[in-house]
N, CA, C and O atoms as CSV, one atom per row, in Angstrom:
chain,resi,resn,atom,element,x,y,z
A,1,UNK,N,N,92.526,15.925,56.764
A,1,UNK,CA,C,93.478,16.796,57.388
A,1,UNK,C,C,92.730,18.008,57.944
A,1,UNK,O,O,91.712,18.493,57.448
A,2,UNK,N,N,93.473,18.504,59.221
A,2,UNK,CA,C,92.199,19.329,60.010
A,2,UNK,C,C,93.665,20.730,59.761
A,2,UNK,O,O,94.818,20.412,60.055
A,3,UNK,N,N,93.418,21.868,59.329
A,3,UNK,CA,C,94.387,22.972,59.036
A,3,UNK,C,C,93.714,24.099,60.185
A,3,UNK,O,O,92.622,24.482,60.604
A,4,UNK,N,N,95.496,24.380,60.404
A,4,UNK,CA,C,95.209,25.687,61.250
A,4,UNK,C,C,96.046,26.715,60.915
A,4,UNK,O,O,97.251,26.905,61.080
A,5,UNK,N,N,94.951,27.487,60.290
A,5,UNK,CA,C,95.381,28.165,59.415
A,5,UNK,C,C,95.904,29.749,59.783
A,5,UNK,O,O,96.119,30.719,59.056
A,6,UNK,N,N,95.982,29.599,60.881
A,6,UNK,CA,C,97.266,30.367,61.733
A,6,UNK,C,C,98.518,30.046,61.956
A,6,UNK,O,O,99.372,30.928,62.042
A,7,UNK,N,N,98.711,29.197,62.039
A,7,UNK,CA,C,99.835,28.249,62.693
A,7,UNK,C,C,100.276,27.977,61.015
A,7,UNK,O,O,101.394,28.418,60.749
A,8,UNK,N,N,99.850,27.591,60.345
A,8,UNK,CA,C,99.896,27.155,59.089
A,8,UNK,C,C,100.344,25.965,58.809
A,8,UNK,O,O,101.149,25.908,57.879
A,9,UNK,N,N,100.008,24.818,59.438
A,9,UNK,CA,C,100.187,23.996,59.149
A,9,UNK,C,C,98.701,22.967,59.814
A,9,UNK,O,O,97.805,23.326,60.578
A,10,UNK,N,N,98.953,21.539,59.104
A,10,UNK,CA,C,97.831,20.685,59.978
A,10,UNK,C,C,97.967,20.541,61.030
A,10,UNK,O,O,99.052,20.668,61.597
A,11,UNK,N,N,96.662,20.167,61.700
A,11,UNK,CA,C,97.343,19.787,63.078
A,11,UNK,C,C,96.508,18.317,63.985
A,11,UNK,O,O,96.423,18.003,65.172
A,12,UNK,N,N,95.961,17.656,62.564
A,12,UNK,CA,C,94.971,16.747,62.575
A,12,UNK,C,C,94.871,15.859,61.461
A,12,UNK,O,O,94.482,16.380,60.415
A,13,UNK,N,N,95.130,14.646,61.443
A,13,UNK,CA,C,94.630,13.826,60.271
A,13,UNK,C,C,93.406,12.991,60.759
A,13,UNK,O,O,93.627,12.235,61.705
A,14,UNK,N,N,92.385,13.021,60.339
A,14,UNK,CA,C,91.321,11.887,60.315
A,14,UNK,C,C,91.260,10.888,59.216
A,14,UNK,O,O,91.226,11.131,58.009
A,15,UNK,N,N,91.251,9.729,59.804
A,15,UNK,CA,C,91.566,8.182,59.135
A,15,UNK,C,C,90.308,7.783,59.491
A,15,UNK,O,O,89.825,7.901,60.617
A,16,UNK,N,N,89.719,7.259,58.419
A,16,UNK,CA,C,88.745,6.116,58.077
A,16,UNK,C,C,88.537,5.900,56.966
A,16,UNK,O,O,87.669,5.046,56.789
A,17,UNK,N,N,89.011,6.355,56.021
A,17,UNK,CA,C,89.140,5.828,54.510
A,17,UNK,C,C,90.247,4.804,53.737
A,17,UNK,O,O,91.402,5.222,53.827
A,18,UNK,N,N,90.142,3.945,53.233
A,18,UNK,CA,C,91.137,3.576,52.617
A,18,UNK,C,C,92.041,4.355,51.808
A,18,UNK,O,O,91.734,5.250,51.020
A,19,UNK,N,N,93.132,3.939,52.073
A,19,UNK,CA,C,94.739,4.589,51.606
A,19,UNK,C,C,94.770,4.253,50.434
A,19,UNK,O,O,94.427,3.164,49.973
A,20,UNK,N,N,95.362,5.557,49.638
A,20,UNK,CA,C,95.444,5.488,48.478
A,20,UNK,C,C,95.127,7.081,47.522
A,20,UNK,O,O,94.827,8.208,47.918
A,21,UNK,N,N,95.280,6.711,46.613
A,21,UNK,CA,C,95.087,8.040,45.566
A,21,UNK,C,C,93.488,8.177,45.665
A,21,UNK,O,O,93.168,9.356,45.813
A,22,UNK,N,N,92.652,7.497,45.634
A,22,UNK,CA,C,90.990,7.897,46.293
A,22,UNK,C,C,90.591,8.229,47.166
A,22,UNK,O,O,89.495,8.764,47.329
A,23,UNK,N,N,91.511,7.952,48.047
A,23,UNK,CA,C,91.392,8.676,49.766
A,23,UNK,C,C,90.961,9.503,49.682
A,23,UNK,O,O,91.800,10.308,49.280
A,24,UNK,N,N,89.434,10.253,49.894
A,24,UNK,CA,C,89.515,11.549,49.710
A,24,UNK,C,C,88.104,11.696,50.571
A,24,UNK,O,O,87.356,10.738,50.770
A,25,UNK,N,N,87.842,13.121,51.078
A,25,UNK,CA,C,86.877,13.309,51.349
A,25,UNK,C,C,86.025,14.089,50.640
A,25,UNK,O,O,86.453,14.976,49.902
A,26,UNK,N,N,84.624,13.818,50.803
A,26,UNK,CA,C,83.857,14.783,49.428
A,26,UNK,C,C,82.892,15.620,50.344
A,26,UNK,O,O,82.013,16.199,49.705
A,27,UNK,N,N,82.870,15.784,51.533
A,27,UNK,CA,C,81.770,16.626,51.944
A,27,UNK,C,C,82.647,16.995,53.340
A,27,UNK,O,O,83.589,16.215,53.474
A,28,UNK,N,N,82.551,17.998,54.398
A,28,UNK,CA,C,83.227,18.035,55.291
A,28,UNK,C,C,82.616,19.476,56.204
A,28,UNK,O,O,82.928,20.540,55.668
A,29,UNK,N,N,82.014,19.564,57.155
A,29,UNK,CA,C,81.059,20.416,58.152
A,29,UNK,C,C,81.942,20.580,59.278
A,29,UNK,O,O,82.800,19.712,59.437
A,30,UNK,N,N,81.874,21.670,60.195
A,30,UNK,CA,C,82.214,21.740,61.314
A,30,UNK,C,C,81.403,22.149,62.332
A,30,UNK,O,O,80.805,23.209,62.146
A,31,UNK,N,N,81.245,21.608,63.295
A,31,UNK,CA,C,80.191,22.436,64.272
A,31,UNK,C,C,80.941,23.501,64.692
A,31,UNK,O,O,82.168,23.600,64.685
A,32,UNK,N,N,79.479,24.910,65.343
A,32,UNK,CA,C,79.612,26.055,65.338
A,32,UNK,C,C,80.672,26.004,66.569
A,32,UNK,O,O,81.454,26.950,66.651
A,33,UNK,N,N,80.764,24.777,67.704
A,33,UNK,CA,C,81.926,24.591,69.170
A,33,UNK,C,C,82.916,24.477,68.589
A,33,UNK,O,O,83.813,24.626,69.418
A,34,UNK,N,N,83.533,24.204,67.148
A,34,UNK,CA,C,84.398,23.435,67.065
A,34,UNK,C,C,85.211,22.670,67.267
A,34,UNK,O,O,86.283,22.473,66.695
A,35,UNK,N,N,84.583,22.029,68.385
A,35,UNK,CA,C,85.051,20.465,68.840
A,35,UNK,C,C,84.207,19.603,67.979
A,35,UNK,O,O,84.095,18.734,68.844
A,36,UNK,N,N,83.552,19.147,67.035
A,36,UNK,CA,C,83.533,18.042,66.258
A,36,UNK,C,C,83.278,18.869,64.935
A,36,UNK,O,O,83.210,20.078,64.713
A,37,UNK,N,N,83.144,17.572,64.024
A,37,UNK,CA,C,83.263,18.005,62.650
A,37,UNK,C,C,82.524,16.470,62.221
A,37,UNK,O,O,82.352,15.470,62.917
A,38,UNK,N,N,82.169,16.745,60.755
A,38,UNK,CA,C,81.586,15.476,60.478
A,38,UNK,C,C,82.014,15.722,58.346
A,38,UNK,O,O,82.072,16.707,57.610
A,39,UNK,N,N,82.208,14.219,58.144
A,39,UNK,CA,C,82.907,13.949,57.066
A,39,UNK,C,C,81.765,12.854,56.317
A,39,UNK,O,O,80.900,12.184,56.882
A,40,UNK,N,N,82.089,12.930,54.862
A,40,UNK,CA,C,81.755,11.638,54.418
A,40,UNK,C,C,82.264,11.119,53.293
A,40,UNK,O,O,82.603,11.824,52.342
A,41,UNK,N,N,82.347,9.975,53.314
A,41,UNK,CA,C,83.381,9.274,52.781
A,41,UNK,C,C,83.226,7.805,52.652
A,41,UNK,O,O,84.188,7.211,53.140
A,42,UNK,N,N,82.383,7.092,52.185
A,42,UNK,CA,C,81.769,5.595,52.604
A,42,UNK,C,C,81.049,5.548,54.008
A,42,UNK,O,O,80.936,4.727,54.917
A,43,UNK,N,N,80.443,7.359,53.630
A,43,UNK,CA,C,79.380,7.107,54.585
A,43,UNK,C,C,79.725,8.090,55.649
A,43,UNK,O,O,80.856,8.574,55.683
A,44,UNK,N,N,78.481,8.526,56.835
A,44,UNK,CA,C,78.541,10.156,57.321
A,44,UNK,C,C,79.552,9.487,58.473
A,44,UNK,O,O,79.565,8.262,58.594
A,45,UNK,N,N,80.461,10.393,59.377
A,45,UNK,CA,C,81.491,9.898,59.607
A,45,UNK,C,C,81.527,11.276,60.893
A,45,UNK,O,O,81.693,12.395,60.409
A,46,UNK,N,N,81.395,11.208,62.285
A,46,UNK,CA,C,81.611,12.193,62.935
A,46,UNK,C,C,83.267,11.758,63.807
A,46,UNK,O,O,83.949,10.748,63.980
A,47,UNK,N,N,83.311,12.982,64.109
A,47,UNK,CA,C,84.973,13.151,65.077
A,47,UNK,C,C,84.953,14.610,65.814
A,47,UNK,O,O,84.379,15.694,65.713
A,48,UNK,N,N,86.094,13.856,66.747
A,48,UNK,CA,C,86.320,14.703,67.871
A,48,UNK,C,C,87.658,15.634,67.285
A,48,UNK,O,O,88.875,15.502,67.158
A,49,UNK,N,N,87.019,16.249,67.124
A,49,UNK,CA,C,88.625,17.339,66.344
A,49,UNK,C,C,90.091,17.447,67.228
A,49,UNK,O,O,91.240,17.206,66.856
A,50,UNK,N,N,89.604,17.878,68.461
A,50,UNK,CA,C,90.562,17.825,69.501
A,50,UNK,C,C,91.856,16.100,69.330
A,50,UNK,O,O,93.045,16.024,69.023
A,51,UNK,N,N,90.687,14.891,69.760
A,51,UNK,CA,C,91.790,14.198,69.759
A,51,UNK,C,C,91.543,13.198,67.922
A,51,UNK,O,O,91.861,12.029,67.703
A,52,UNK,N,N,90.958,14.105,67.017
A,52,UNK,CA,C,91.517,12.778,65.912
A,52,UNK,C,C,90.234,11.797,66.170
A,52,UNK,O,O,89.855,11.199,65.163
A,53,UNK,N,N,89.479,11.535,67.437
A,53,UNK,CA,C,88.585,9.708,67.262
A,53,UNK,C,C,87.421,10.103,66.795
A,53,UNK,O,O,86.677,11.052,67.043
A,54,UNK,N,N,87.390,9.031,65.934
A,54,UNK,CA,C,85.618,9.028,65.505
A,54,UNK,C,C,84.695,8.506,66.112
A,54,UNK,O,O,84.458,7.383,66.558
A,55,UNK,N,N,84.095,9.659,66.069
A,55,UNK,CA,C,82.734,9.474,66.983
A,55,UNK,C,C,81.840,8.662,66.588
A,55,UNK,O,O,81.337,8.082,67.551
A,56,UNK,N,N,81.497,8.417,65.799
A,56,UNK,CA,C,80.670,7.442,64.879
A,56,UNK,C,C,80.690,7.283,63.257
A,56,UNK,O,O,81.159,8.137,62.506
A,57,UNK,N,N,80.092,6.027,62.827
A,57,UNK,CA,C,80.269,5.856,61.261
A,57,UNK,C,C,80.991,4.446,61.548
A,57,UNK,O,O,81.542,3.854,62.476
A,58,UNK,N,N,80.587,4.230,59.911
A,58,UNK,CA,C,79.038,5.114,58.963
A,58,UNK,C,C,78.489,5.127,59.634
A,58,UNK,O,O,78.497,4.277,60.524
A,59,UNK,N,N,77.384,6.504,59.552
A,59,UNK,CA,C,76.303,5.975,60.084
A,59,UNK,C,C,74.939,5.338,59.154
A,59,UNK,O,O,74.985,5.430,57.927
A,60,UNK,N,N,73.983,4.826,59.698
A,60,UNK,CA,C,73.048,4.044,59.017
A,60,UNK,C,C,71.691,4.480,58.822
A,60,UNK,O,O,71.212,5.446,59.415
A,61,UNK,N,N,71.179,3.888,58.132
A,61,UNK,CA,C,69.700,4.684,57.303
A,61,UNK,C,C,70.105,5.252,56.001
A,61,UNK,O,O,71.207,5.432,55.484
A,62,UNK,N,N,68.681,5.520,55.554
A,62,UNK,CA,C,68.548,5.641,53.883
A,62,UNK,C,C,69.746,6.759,53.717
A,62,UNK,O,O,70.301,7.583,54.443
A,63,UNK,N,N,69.828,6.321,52.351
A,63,UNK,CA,C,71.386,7.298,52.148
A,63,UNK,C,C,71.093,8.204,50.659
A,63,UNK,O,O,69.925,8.588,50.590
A,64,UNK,N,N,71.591,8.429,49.982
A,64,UNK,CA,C,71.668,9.349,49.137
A,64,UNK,C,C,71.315,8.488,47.829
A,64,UNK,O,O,71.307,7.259,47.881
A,65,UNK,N,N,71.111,8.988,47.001
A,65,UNK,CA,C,71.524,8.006,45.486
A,65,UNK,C,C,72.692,8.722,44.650
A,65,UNK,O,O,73.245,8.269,43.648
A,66,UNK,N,N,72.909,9.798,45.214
A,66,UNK,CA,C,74.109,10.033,44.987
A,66,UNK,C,C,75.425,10.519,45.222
A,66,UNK,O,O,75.894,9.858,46.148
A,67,UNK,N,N,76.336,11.466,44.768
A,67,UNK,CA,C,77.135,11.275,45.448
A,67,UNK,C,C,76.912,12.644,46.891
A,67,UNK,O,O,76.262,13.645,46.593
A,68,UNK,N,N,77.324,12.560,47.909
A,68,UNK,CA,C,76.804,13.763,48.499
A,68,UNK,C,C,77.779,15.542,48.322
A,68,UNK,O,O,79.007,15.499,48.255
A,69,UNK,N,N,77.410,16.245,48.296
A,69,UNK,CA,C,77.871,17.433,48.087
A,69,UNK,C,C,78.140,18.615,48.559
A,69,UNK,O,O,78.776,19.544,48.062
A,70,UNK,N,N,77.546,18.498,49.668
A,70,UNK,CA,C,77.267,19.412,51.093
A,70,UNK,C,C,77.010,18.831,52.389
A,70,UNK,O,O,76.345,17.824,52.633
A,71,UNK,N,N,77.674,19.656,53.254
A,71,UNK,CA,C,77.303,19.111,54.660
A,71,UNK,C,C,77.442,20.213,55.423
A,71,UNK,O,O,78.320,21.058,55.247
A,72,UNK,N,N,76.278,20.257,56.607
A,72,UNK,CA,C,75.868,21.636,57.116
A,72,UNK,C,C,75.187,20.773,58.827
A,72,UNK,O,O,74.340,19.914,59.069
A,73,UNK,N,N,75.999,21.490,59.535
A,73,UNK,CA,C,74.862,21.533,60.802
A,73,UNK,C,C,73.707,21.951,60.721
A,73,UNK,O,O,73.520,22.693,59.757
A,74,UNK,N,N,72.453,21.677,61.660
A,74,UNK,CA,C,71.736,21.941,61.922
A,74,UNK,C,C,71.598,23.086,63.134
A,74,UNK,O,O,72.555,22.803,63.855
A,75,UNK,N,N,70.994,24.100,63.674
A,75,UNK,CA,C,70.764,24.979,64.271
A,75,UNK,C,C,70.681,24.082,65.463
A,75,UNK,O,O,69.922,23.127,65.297
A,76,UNK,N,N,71.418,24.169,66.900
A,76,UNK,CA,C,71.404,23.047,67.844
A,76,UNK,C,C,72.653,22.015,67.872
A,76,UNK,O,O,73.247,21.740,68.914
A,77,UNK,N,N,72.945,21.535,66.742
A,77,UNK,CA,C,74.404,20.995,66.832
A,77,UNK,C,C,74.220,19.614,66.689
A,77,UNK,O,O,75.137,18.959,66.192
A,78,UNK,N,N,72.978,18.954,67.114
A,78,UNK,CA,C,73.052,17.769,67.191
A,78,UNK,C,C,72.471,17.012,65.847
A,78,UNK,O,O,72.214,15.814,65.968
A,79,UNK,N,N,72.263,17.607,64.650
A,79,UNK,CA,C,71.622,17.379,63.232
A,79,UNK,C,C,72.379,17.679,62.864
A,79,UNK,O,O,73.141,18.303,63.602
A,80,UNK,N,N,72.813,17.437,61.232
A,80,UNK,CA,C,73.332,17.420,60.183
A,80,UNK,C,C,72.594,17.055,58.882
A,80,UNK,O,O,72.023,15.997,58.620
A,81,UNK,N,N,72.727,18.146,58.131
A,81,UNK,CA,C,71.885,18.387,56.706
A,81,UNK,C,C,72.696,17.691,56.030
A,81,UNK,O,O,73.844,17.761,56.468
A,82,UNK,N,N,72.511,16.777,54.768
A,82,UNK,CA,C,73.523,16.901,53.993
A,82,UNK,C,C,72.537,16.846,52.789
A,82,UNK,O,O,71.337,16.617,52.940
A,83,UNK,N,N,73.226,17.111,51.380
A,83,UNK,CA,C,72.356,17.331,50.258
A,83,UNK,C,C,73.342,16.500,49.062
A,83,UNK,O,O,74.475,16.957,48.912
A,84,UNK,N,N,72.936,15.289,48.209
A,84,UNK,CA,C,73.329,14.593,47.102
A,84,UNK,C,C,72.969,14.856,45.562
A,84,UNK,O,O,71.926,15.373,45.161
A,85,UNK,N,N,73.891,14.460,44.885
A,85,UNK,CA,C,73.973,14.764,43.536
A,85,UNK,C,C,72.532,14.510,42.883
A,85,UNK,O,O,72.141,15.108,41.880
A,86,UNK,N,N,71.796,13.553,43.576
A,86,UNK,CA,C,70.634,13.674,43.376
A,86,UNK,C,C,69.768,14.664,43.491
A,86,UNK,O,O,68.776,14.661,42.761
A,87,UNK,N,N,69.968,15.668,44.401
A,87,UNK,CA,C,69.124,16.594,44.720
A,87,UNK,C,C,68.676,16.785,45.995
A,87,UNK,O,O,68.244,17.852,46.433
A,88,UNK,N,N,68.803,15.472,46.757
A,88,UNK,CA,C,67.552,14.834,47.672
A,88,UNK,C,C,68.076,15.229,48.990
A,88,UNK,O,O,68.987,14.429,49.203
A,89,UNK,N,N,67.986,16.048,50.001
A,89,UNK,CA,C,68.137,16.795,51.963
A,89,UNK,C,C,68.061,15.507,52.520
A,89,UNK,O,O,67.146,14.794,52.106
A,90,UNK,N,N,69.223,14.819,53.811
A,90,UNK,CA,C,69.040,13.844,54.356
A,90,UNK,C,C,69.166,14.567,55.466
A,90,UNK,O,O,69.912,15.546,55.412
A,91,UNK,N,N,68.487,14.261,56.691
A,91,UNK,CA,C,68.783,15.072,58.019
A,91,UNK,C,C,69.137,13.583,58.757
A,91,UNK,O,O,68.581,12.499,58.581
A,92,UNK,N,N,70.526,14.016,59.849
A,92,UNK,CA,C,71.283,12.881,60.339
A,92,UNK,C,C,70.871,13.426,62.130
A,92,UNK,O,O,70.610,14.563,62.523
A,93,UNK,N,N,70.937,12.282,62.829
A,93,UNK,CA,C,70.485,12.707,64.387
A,93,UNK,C,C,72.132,12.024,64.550
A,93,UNK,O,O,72.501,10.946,64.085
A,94,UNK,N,N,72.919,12.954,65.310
A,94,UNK,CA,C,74.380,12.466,65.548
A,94,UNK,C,C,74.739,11.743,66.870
A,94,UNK,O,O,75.775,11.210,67.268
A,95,UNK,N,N,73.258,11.951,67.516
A,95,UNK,CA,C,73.725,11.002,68.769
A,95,UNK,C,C,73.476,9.293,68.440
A,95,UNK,O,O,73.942,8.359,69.092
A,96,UNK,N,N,72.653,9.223,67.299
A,96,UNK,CA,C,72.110,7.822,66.792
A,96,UNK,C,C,72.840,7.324,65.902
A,96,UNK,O,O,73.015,6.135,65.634
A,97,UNK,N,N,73.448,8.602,65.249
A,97,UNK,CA,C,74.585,8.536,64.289
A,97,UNK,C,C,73.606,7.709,62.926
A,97,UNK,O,O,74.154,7.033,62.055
A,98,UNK,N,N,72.222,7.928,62.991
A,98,UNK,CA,C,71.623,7.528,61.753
A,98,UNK,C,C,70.130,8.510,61.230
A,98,UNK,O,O,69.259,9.013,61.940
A,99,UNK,N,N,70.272,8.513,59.856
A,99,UNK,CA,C,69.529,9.627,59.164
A,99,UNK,C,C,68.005,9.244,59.438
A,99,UNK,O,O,67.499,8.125,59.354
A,100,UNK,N,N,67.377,10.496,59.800
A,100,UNK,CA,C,65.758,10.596,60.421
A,100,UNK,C,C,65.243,10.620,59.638
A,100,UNK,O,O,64.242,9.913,59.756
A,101,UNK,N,N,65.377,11.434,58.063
A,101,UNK,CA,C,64.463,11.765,57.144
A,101,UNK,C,C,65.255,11.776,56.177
A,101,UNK,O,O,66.485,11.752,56.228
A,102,UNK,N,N,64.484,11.817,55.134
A,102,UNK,CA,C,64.940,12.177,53.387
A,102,UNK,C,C,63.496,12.800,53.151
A,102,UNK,O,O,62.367,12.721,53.635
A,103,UNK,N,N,64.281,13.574,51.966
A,103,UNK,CA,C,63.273,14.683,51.747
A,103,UNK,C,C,63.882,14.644,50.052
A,103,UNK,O,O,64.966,15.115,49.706
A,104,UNK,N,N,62.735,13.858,49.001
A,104,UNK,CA,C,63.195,13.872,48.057
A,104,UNK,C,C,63.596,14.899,46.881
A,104,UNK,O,O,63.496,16.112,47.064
A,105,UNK,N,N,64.049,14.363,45.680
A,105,UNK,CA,C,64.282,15.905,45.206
A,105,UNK,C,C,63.046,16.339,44.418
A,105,UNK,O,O,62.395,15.662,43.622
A,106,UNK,N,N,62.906,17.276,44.700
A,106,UNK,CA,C,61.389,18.301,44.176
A,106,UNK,C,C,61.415,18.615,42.484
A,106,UNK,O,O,62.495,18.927,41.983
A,107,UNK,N,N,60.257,18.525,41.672
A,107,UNK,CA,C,59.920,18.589,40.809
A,107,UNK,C,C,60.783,20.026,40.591
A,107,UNK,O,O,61.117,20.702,41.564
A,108,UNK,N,N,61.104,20.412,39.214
A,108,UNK,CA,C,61.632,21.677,38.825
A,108,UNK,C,C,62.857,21.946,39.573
A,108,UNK,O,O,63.479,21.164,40.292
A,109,UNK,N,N,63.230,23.740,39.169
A,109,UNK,CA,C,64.759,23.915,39.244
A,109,UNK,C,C,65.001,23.734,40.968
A,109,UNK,O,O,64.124,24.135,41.734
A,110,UNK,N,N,65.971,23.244,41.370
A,110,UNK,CA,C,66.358,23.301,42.738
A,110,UNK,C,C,66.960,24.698,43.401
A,110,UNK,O,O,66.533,25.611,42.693
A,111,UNK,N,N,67.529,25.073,44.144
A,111,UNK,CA,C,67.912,26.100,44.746
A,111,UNK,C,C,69.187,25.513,45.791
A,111,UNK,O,O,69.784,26.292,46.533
């Protein structure tokens, strides 16, 4: 659900998850245009905020080992950070709609 939180109400549902009481999303970014946004949910999941369609997803390449917990643009718009319960930084290229790198999780306390 995309909220406008002026208006006070939604004004957007994004569908690609199965229905149900698990339906849920666990990570959720917006770019700085706010015309897209990117989700994940069985996987990184971009959309056009304006009309609701997904832009891509899943997308593909190495993935997390766990569950993911954050999701952050990249400076530029066209990357996406995301970071898993593991610990471990995946950087996503959104025009390929698949992850460039992993960057595992580092010895000692994280930050």
């Amino acid at each position: 659900m995309v909220w406008d939180y002026r208006a006070g109400k939604d004004v957007r549902r994004l569908q690609a998850n199965r229905p149900g009481p698990d339906s849920f999303t666990q990570a959720f970014a917006r770019a700085s245009d706010g015309r897209t946004a990117v989700t994940n949910r069985d996987g990184l999941r971009g959309w056009d905020l304006a009309t609701g369609q997904q832009l891509f997803g899943p997308a593909g390449g190495p993935r997390h080992t766990g569950a993911v917990q954050a999701l952050a643009f990249l400076p530029g718009g066209r990357e996406v950070g995301s970071v898993g319960s593991g610990s471990e930084l995946v950087r996503w290229d959104l025009g390929g709609g698949r992850s460039v790198s992993r960057l595992p999780r580092a010895a000692g306390p994280g930050i």
